[in-house]
C-alpha positions as CSV (number, residue, x, y, z in Angstrom):
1,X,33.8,3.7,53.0
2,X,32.8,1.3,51.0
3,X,31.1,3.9,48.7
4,X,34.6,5.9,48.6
5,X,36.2,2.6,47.5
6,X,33.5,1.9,44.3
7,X,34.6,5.5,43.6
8,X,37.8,4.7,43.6
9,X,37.7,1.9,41.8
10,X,35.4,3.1,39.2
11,X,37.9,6.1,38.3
12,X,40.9,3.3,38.0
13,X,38.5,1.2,35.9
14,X,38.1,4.5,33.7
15,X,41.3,5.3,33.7
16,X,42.3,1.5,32.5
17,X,39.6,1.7,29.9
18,X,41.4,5.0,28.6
19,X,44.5,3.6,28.5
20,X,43.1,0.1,26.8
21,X,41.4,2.4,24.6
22,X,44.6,4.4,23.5
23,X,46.4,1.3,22.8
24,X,43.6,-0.1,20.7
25,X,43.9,3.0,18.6
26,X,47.3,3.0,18.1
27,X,47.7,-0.7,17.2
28,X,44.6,0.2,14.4
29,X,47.2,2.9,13.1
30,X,47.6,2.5,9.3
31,X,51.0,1.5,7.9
32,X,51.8,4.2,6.0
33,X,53.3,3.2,2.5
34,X,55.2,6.1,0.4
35,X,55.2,6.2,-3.3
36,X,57.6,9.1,-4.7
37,X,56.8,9.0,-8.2
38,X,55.7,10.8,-11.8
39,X,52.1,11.4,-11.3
40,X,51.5,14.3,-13.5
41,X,53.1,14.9,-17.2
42,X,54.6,13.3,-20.1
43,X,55.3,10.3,-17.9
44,X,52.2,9.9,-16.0
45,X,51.6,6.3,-17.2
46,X,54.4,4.9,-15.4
47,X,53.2,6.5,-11.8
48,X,49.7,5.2,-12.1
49,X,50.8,1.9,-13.7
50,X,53.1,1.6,-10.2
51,X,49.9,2.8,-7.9
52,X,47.8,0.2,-9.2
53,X,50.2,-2.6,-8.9
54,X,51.0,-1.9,-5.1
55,X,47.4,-0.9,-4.8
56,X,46.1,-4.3,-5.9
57,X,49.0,-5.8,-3.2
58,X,47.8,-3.8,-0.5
59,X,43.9,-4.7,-1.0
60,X,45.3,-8.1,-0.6
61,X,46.9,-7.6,2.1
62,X,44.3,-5.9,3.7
63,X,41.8,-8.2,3.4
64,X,44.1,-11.1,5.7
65,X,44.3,-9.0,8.5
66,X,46.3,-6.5,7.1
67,X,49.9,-6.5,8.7
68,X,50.9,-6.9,12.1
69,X,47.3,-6.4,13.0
70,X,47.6,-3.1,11.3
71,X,45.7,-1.6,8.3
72,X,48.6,-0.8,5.5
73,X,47.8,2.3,3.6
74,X,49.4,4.0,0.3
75,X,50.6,7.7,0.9
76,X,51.3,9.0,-3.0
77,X,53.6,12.6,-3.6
78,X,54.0,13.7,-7.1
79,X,57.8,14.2,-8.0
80,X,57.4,15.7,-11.7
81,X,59.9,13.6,-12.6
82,X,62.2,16.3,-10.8
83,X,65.1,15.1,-8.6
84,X,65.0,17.9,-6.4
85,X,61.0,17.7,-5.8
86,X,61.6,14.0,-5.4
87,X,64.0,14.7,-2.2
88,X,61.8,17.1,-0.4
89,X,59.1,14.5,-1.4
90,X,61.1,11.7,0.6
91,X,61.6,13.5,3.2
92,X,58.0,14.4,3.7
93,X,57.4,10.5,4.0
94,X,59.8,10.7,6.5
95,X,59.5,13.3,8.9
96,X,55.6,14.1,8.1
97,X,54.0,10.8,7.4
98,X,56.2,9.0,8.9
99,X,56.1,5.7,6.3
100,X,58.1,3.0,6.8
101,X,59.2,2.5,3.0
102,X,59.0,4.4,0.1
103,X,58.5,2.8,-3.7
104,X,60.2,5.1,-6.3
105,X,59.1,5.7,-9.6
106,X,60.5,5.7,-13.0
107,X,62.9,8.3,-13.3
108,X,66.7,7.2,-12.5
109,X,67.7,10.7,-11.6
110,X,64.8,11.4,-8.7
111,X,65.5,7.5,-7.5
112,X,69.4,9.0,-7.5
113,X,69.1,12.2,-5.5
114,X,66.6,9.8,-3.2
115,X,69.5,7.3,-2.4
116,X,71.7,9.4,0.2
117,X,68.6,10.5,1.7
118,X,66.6,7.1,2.5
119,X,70.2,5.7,3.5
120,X,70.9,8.3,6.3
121,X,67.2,7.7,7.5
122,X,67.6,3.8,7.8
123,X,64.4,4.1,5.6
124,X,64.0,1.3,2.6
125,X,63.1,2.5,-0.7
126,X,62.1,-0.2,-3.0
127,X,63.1,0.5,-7.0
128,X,60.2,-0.5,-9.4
129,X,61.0,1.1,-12.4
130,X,63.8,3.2,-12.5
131,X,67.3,1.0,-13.8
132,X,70.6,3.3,-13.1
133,X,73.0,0.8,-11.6
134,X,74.0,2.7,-8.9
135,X,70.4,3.4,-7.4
136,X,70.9,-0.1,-5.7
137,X,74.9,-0.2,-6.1
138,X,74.9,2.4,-4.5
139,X,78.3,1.3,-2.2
140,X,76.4,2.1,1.1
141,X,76.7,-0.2,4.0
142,X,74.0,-1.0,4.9
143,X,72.3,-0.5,2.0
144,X,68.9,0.2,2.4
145,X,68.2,0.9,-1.5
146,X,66.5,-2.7,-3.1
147,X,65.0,-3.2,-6.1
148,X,61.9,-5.3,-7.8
149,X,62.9,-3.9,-11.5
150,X,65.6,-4.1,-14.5
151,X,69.1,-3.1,-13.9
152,X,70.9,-1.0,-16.7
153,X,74.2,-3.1,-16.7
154,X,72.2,-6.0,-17.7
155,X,69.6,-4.2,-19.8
156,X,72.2,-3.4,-21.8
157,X,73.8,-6.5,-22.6
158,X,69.5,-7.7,-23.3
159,X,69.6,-4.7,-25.8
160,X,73.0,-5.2,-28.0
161,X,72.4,-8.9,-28.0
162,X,68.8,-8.2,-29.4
163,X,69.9,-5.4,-31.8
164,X,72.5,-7.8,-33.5
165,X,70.3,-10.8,-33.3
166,X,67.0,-10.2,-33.3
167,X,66.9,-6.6,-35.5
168,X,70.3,-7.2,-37.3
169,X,72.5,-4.1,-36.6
170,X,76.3,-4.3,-37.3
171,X,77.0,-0.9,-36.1
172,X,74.3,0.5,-34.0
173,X,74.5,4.3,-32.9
174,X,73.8,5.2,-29.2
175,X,70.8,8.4,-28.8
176,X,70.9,8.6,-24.9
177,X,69.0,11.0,-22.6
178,X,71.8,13.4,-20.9
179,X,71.0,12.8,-17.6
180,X,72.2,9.6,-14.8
181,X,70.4,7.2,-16.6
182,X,72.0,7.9,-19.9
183,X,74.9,8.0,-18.2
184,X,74.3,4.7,-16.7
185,X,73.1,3.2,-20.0
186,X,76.3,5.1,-21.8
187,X,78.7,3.1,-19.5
188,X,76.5,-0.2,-19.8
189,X,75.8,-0.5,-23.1
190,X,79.4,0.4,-24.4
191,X,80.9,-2.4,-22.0
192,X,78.1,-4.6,-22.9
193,X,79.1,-3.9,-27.1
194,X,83.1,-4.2,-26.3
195,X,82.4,-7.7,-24.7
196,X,80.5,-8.6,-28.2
197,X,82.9,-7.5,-30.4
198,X,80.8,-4.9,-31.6
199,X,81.8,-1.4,-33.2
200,X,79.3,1.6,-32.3
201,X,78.7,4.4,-34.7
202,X,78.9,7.0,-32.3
203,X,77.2,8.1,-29.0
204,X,74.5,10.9,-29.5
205,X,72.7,12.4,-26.4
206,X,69.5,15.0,-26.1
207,X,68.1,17.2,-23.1
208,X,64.2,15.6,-22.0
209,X,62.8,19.0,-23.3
210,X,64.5,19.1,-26.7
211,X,61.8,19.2,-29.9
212,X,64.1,18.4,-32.6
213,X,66.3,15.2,-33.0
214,X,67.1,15.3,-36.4
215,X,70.5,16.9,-36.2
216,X,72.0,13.8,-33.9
217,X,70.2,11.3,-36.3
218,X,72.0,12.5,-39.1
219,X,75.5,12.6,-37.7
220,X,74.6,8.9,-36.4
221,X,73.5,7.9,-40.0
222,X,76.5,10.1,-41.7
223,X,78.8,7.6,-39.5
224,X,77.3,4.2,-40.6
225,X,74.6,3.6,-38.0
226,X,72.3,1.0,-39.6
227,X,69.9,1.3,-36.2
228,X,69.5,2.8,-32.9
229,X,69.9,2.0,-29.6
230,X,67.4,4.6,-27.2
231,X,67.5,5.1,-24.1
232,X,64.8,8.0,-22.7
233,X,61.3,8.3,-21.8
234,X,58.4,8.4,-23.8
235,X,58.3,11.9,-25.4
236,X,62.0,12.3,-26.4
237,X,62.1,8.8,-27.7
238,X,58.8,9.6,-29.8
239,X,60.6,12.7,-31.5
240,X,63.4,10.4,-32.4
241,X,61.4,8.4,-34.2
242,X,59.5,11.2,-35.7
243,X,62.9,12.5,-37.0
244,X,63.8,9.8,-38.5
245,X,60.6,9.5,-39.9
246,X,61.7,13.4,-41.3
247,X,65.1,11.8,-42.4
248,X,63.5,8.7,-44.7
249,X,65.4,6.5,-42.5
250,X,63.8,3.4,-42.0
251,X,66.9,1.9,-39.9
252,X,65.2,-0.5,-36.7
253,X,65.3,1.0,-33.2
254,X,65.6,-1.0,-30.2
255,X,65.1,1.1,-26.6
256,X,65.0,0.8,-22.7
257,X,61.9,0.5,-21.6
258,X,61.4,4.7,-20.8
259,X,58.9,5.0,-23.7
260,X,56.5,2.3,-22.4
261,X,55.9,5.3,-19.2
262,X,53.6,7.7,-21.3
263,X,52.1,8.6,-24.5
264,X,55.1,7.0,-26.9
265,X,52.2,5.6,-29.2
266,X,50.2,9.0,-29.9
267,X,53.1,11.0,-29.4
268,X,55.4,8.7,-32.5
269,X,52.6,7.5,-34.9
270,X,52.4,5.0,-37.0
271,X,56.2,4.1,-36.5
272,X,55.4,3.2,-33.0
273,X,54.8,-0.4,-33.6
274,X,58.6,-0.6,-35.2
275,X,60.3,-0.1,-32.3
276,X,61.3,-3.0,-29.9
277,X,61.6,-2.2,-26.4
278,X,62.6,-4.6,-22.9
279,X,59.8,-4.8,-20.2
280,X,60.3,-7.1,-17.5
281,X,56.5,-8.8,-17.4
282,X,54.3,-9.5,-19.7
283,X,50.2,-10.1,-19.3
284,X,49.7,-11.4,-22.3
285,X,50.1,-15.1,-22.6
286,X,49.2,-17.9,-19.6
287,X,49.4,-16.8,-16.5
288,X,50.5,-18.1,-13.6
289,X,47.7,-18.2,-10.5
290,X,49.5,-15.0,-9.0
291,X,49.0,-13.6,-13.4
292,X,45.3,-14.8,-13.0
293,X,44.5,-13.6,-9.9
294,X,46.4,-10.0,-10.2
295,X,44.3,-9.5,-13.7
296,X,40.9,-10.4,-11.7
297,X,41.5,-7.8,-9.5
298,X,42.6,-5.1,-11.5
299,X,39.6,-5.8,-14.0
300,X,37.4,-5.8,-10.9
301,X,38.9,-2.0,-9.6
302,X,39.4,-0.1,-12.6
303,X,36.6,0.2,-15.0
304,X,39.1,0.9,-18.1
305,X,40.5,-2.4,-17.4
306,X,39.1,-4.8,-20.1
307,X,41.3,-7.1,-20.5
308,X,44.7,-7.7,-20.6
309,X,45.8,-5.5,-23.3
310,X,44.6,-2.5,-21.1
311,X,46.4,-3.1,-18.3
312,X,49.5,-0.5,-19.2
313,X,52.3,-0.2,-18.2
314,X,52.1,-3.7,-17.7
315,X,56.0,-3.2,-15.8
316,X,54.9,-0.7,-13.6
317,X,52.0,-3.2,-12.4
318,X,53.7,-6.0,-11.9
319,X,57.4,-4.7,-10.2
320,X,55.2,-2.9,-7.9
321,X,52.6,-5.8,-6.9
322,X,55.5,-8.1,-6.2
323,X,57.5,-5.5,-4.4
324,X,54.6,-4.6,-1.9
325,X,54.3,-8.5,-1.7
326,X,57.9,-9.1,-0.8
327,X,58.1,-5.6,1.4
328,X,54.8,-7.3,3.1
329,X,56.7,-10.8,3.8
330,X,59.4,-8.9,5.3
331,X,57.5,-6.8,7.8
332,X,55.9,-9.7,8.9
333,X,59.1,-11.5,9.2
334,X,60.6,-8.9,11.6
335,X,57.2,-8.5,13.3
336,X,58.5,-4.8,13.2
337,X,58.1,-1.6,11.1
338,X,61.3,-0.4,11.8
339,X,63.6,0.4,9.0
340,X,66.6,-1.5,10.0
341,X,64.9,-4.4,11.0
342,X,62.9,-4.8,7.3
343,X,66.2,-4.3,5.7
344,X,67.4,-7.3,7.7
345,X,64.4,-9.2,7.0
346,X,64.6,-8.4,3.0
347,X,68.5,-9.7,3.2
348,X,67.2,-12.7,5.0
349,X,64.0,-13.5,2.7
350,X,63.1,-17.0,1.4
351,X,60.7,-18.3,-1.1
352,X,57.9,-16.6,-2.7
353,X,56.0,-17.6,-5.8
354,X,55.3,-13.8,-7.2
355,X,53.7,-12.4,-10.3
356,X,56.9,-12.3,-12.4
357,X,58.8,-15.6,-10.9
358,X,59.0,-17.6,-8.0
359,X,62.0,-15.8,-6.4
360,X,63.7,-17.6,-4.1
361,X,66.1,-15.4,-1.4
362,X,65.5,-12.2,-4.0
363,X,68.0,-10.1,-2.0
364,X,71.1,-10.8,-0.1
365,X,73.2,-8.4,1.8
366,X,75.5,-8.4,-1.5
367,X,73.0,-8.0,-4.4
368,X,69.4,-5.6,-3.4
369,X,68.4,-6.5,-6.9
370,X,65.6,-9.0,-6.8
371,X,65.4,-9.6,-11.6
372,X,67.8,-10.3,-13.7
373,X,68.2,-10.6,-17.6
374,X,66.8,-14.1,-17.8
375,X,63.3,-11.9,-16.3
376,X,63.3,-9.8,-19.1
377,X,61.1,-9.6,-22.5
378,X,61.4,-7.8,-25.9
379,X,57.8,-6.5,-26.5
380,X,56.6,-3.9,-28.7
381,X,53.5,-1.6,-29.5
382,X,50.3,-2.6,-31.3
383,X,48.1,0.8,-31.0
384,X,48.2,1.6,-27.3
385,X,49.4,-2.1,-26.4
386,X,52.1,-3.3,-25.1
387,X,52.7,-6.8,-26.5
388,X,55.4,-9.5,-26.8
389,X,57.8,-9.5,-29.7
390,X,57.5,-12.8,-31.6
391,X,59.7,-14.4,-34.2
């Protein structure tokens, strides 16, 4: 009997040790992180600027225990900078790896055609780059679209205040990108020069893949345009400088922050440097201890990291280290991965002393924007970096 009984009891005790075991395992499960963004052509830049930033947040993270006694882990998928390769891309994260947010990238249209999708799933998707208004006002409720990044409405009213101020125009002309975010930028940027009492010379747009910009130059220039106001990403906006270069016209150029996502310095020359463009962070100057340790890190994991002039796109960094940072607080807050409770938890964040700011309730059930204008900065190129404008 008593042998029966130790047989008995050592099949429950396996049987308990499975189960124990199981559990063990699946509390070790990573949490999976999605990033949807460009990771291949002209706008390359941008999606490895955003992988470092998060990955620098999540090595952080990782080394305090991770979250929830869980490992987090970063789950990348290339979007091309396509919308419809972006959707299938978020619903991969979704249904296949089953992530429990997804960072977007820097193309408005992708973060766009993501919105409906990540809203239906109760998934949040956390904007660090890409502006469009509407990506985060989007009029869902709830809303689970929030956002560590600039906002076109008030990009705009940075841009014509620093176009009349800073560079002098009196009649700017408009060359937008004829997509969403032109769009966007069209709506924002004509409200924003209407509330300055400002006259525009005209409104120009071009296609991504067009190779000649000369011939909406010169209708801007034939209707008074004494500068530019861009909007596009990085090889667009470098053929409008390089046809204006063609045109003689040496009229200043202020632009959204779409050039600073690829090779706008090789791509426009030795005109580069001229054209001022809005970023969000800057690494040059004193940092804070969040600036000092973020740099440490990055100089310690990526071998082309020398100093702080290397660390480009210096937006995509730092939106994405903070994000990850305040996505982190907000997982730990609902002690949960599940999307409706993180949304809460964002809505119902309190103080954290970030990278970019101290932000102090970032979100609220009204506004899924964490920046505003008073976080933005004019910068410009010297070479292949990014630096402040001064003066």
């Amino acid at each position: 009997m008593s042998l029966v009984l130790s047989r008995r009891q050592a099949g429950l005790f396996a049987a308990s040790a499975l189960v124990m075991t199981g559990q063990a395992a699946q509390a070790a499960e990573p949490i999976k992180i999605g990033l949807v963004a460009a990771l291949s052509g002209q706008s390359a830049k941008s999606g490895e600027g955003i992988t470092r930033g998060i990955s620098i947040a999540i090595d952080e993270i990782n080394a305090g225990g991770g979250l929830l006694g869980r490992p987090v882990e970063l789950v990348r998928r290339d979007d091309e900078s396509n919308p419809a390769k972006g959707q299938t891309a978020a619903r991969e994260m979704i249904d296949s790896e089953k992530a429990v947010a997804i960072f977007g990238g820097i193309d408005s249209p992708v973060s766009q055609a993501i919105v409906s999708i990540v809203n239906a799933a109760k998934m949040p998707f956390m904007g660090v780059w890409a502006a469009a208004t509407n990506i985060t006002r989007n009029g869902a409720d709830p809303n689970y679209c929030f956002r560590v990044s600039a906002v076109d409405v008030l990009v705009d009213k940075r841009l014509i205040a620093h176009a009349t101020g800073v560079m002098g125009m009196k009649k700017p002309g408009l060359m937008l990108v004829n997509n969403g975010w032109g769009a966007s930028n069209n709506n924002g940027l004509e409200a924003a020069a209407k509330a300055a009492n400002l006259v525009l010379a005209g409104v120009e747009k071009f296609e991504d893949k067009d190779v000649d910009m000369t011939p909406q130059l010169q209708r801007l220039r034939d209707a008074g345009a004494d500068g530019i106001i861009l909007v596009g990403n990085a090889a667009p906006g470098a053929l409008v400088v390089k046809g204006m270069q063609r045109l003689a016209w040496t009229a200043p150029v202020v632009s959204h922050w779409g050039i600073s996502g690829g090779r706008f310095p090789e791509l426009a020359g030795s005109w580069a440097s001229k054209v001022h463009f809005i970023q969000t962070y800057s690494f040059f100057g004193k940092q804070n201890a969040v600036g000092e340790k973020v740099v440490k890190a990055l100089k310690a994991k990526y071998a082309d990291i020398k100093g702080v002039g290397d660390i480009v796109p210096p937006v995509g960094v730092a939106n994405a280290y903070d994000a990850m940072m305040l996505l982190a607080m907000a997982i730990k807050s609902a002690n949960s991965t599940d999307g409706e409770a993180i949304r809460a938890a964002l809505e119902g964040l309190g103080k954290y002393n970030g990278l970019i700011k101290s932000y102090d309730k970032p979100f609220s059930h009204a506004n899924h924007d964490a920046l505003d204008e008073n976080d933005y900065v004019m910068v410009r190129y010297n070479g292949e970096q990014i630096e402040p404008v001064t003066g």
